[in-house]
Phi, psi and omega in degrees: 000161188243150184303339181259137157309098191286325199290323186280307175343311196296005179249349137311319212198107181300124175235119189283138200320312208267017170287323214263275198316330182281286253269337175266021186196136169304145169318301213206124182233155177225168193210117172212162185256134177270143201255175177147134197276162188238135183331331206231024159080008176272169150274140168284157156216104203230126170296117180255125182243128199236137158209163190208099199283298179214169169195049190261325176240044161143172168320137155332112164245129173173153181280154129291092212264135169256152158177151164336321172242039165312119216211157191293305172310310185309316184319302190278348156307310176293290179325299193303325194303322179314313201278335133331329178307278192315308185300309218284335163259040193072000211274151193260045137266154170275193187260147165171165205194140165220142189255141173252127177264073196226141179246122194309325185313338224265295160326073185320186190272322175303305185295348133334274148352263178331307164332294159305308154016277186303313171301305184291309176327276199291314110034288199315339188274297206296323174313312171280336201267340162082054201246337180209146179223093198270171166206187203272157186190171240308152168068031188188148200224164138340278189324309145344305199270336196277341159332289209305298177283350145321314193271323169256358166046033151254114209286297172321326200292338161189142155282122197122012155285156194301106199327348189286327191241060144114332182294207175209130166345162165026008164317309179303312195242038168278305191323293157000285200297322162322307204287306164016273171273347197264306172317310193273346186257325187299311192306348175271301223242343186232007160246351189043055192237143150291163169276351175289098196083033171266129182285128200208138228210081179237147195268164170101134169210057163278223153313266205318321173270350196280323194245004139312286157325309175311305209278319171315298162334268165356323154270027183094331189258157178295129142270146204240000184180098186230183214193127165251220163277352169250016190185155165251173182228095202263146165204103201291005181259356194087106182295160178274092187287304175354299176281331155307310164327319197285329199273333186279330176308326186250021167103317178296148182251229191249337154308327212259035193255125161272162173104348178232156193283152173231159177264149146275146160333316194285314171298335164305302199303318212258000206286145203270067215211152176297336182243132156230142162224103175301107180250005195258323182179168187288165171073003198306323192236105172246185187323317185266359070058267171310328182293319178288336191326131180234000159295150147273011162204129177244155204237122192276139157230357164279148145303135152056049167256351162269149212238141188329286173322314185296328205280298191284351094012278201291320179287333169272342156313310199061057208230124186287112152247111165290086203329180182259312181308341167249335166321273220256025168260045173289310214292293168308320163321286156356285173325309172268341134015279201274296193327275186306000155304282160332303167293336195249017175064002157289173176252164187208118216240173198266012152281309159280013181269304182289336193270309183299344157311305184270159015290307183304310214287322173264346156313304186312296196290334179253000142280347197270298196299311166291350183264322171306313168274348177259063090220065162044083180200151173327154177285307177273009167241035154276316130002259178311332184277335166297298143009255180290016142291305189291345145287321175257004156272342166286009178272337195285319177294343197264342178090013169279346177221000000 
């Protein structure tokens, strides 16, 4: 079943049967194992599952995740979420995604290496013909993609490379910068607040929540509360993220920083501050969640962290979300950045990687807002009606429906 609800679009938004039928089972799913000797000469067999959910407006754009739990289903989740990603802010890709089931911690950095290797081996025809275009995502780095472009000696081929071969400026803290401007367009346009001296709560302090926090900063508002795994870190003054960075950089985790009180997660959520944003993983916020919930805006910056009960919890609530399809598509923006960098040999310096972001990114925000009001419906199935107009009128110019 796909993650978006068709039957309510559909009352929205004419979806022709045979749109509905493409739109409800991934394109293309492959399942293969990857093989590759371990430092001490055994063999690995690690399961890889590739989906390619559409591609009626571009290529399959999605990261390569490794873990451990990695599952085929999670897979074509993340891949449908792509191809919504992409049509609602415009980026001329389609959806897809691959979970590698190996959990990387596990891994040395060569055997890593082999791994990817391994991936681009079976990989190769869709990787050079630019039939998939993957970057990096949980368990995968830079570094990870300069495999990859090593191995096709194509630059276009993949995104999230290290700027010395090929990356693009602020690639790194795009999602981040995305989720942001996403914060400063709620605080403006749905609390009718400036952003200086906004209270702001994010679980997660990876990339995303970490250059999330930066960037929040930067504009004025306090962040008062952010978490990894092991721990959350609270302050009503506003934590020194600079140094929390600094400290997360080196490797460290966010228990062992002294000097600040510290939270759980489950109390971050319900904490009482103008902003939240969940960066960490799916499902975080759930019914009951949403019921103690005290932000007045939440902002996804995770896939999928709020859970369908939960979702309808915050809309009887009347507490405004700004969806994951629109948060966090600083990064595929990013992403195609670099591609068409890559094809057209131009350069891009890291102002104009951050200026096309909020340009898409508040373009975006303010069709989403105008659908919401002219039909009194949620900010994310204002999203999803947008979207799928825009697949399925490119399915319609391509003769697929």
């Amino acid at each position: 079943m796909p993650h978006l609800n068709l039957d309510t679009i559909s009352r929205y938004l004419e979806i022709p049967p045979e749109a509905r039928k493409l739109l409800e089972r991934p394109e293309r799913t492959t399942t293969v194992n990857l093989n590759f000797h371990a430092a001490d000469g055994s063999l690995v067999i690690g399961q890889a599952h590739v989906v390619y959910y559409n591609t009626c407006r571009g290529p399959a754009k999605g990261g390569i995740r490794f873990s451990s739990g990695v599952t085929l289903t999670e897979t074509c989740l993340l891949a449908e979420l792509m191809v919504w990603k992409t049509a609602l802010t415009g980026i001329p890709f389609g959806g897809g995604k691959s979970g590698i089931c190996i959990d990387p911690h596990s891994l040395s950095r060569q055997e890593k290496i082999s791994a990817v290797k391994e991936f681009v081996h079976v990989m190769r025809d869709d990787l050079q013909n630019g039939r998939y275009v993957p970057a990096p995502d949980m368990g995968t780095g830079e570094s990870d993609m300069a495999v990859i472009f090593g191995e096709t000696h194509l630059s276009e081929s993949v995104t999230g490379k290290p700027v010395r071969i090929g990356g693009l400026p602020g690639r790194r803290e795009a999602t981040g910068r995305g989720v942001a401007t996403s914060i400063r367009l709620a605080a403006e346009q749905l609390l009718g607040s400036k952003p200086d001296g906004l209270t702001v709560a994010i679980q997660g302090f990876g990339n995303v929540g970490s250059w999330t926090a930066h960037f929040a900063q930067q504009t004025g508002m306090r962040v008062i509360a952010v978490s990894d795994l092991s721990t959350g870190l609270y302050d009503p003054n506003g934590l020194p993220i600079a140094d929390l960075m600094a400290w997360q950089n080196q490797g460290k985790l966010l228990k062992d920083f002294v000097g600040l009180s510290a939270i759980s997660n489950a109390d971050l959520l319900t904490l009482d501050a103008d902003i939240l944003v969940p960066a960490a993983c799916e499902d975080q916020i759930t019914p009951e969640i949403a019921e103690k919930l005290s932000a007045k805006v939440v902002i996804e910056a995770a896939n999928a962290p709020t859970t369908d009960q939960a979702d309808a919890v915050l809309t009887a609530r009347k507490i405004p979300l700004v969806p994951d399809i629109l948060a966090n598509s600083g990064g595929v923006i990013a992403s195609y950045v670099e591609w068409h960098k890559a094809k057209s040999g131009s350069l891009t310096d890291v102002k104009e990687t951050y200026a096309t972001i909020d340009q898409l990114i508040c373009r975006t925000f303010e069709s989403v807002r105008r659908v919401s009001s002219q039909h009194g419906v949620s900010l994310r199935l204002a999203s999803s009606i947008l979207a799928v107009d825009e697949v399925v009128g490119a399915m319609e110019a391509r003769g697929w429906i």
